[in-house]
Each structure stands twice: as structure tokens, then as C-alpha cells.
Rosetta silent file (secondary structure, phi, psi, omega in degrees, C-alpha in Angstrom):
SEQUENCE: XXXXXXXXXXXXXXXXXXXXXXXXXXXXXXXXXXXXXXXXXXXXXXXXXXXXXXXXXXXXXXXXXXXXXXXXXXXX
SCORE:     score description
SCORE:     0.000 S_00000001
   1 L     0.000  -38.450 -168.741    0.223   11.702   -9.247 S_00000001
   2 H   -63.718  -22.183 -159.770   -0.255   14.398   -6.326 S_00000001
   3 H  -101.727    5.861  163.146   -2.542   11.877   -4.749 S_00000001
   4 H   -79.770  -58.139  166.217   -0.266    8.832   -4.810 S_00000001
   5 H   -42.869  -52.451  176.980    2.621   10.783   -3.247 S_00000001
   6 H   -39.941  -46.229 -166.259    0.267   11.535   -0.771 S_00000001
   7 H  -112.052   69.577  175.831   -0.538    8.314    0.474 S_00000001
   8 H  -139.438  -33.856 -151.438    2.766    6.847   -0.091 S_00000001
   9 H   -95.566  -59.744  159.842    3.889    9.656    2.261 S_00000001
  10 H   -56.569  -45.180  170.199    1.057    8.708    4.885 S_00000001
  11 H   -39.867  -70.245 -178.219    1.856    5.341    4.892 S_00000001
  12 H   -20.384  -63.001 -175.600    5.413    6.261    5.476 S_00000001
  13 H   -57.519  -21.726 -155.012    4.632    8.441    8.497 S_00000001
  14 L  -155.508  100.854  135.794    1.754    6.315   10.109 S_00000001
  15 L   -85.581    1.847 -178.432    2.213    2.571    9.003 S_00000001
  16 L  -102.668 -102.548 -153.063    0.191    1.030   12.368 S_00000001
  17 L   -19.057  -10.790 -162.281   -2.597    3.501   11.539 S_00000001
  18 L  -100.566  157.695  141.067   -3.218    3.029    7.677 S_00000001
  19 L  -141.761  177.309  163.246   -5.018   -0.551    7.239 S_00000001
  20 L   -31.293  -18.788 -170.811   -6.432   -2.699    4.177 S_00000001
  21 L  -128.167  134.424 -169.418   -9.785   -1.202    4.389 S_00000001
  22 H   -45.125  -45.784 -162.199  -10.991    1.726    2.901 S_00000001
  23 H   -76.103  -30.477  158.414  -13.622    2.688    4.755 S_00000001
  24 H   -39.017  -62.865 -179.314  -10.980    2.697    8.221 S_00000001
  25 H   -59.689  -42.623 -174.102   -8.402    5.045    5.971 S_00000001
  26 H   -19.810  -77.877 -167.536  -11.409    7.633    4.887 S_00000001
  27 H   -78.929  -10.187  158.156  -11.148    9.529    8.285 S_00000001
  28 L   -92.884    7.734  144.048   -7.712    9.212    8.718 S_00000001
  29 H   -75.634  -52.355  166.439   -6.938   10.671    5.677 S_00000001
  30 H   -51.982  -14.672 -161.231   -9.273   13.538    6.437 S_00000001
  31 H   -88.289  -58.559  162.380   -7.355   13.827    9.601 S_00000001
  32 H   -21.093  -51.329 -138.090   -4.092   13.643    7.939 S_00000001
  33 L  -127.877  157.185  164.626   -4.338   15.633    4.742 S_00000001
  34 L  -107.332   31.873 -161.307   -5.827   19.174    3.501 S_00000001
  35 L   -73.752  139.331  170.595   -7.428   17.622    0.303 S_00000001
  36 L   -71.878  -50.225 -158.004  -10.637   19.921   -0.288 S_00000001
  37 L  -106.299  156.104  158.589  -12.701   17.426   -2.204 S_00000001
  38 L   -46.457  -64.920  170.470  -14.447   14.448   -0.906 S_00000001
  39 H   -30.103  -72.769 -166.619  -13.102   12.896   -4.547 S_00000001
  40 H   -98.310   23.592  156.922   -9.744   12.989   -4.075 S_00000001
  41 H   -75.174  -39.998  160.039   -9.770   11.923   -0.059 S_00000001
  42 H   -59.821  -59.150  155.443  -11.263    8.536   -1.368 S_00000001
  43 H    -1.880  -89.818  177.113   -8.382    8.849   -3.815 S_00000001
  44 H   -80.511  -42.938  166.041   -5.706    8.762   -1.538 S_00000001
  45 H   -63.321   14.926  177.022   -7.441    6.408    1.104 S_00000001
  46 L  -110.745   -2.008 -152.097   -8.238    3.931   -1.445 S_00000001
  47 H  -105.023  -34.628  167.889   -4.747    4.156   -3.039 S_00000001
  48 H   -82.940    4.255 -176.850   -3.283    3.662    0.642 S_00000001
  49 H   -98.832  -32.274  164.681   -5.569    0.698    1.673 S_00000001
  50 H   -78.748  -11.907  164.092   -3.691   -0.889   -1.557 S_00000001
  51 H   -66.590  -63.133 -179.524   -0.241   -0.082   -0.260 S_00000001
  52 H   -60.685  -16.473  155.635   -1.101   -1.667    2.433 S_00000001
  53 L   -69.636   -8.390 -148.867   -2.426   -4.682    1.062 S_00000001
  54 L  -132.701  -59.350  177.991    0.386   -4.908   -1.622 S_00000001
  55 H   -79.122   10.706  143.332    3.071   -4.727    1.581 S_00000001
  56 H   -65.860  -45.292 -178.289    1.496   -7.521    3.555 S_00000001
  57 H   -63.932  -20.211 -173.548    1.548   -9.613    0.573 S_00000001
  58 H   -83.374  -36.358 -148.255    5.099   -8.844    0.261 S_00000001
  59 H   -88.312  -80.581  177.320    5.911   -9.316    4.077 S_00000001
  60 H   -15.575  -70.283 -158.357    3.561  -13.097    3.443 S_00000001
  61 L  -138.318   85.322  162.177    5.466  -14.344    0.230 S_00000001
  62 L   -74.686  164.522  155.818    8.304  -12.591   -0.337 S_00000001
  63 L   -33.667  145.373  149.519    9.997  -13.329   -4.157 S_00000001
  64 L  -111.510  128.469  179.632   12.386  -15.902   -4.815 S_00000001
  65 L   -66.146  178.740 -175.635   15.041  -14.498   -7.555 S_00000001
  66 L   -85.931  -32.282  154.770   15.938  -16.631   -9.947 S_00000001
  67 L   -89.305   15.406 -171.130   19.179  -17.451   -8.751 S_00000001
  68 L  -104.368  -16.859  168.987   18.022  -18.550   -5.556 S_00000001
  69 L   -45.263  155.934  140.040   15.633  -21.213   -7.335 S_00000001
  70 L   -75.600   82.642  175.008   16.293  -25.349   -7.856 S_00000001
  71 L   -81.110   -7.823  169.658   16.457  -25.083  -11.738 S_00000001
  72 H   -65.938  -35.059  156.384   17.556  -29.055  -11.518 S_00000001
  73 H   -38.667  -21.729  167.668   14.410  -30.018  -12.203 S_00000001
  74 H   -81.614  -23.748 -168.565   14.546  -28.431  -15.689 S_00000001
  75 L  -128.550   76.543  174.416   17.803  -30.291  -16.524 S_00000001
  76 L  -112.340    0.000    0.000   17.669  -33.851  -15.613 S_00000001
């Protein structure tokens, strides 16, 4: 859990700096953060390269609710 807040936290703070790819987050996360191990610095850059990846897909295709759908096609 500690290492999700983190890079939910990083994002927050830095969103032009974070990107999709891991290896790009590594040293900014090192830069960032006082994490000790090697372990959980992949951790949190791999968990922020999916935040970031997870809001572009959102910003691409947002949702359509359900009441904003054409449900006449179900009921002709």
C-alpha cells in the first residue's frame, strides 16, 4: 500500500515528468523518493508508468454512462 500512495502522490506532483515507460520513471523515482531498496523503487515506478497509462486511456475514450447511451436499438 505504502508504495501505491507513493506514486499516486508523484504523479500528482509531477504529471509532465512521470511517463508510460518504466525504464524513464526508474530515475525519477530515485530522484523523487527516499525508498532504500532497489525492490520497491521499481515498485513505485512501475505502479506509476500504469497510472499513467490507465489516465491516457481515460483522457482517449472516456466512458459513456448508461444514461447517455441510444438503448433504441434494444427496443424496436
Amino acid at each position: 500500500m505504502l508504495a501505491k500512495n507513493t506514486a499516486k502522490k508523484l504523479v500528482k506532483e509531477h504529471p509532465q515528468e512521470f511517463t508510460a515507460e518504466f525504464d524513464k520513471n526508474k530515475p525519477l523515482v530515485r530522484k523523487y523518493t527516499t525508498a532504500s531498496s532497489s525492490k520497491m523503487r521499481n515498485i513505485i515506478a512501475g505502479y506509476t508508468a500504469r497510472l499513467i497509462k490507465q489516465k491516457t486511456i481515460q483522457e482517449k475514450e472516456p466512458r459513456r454512462r448508461a444514461q447517455e447511451e441510444d438503448l433504441s436499438k434494444f427496443y424496436e
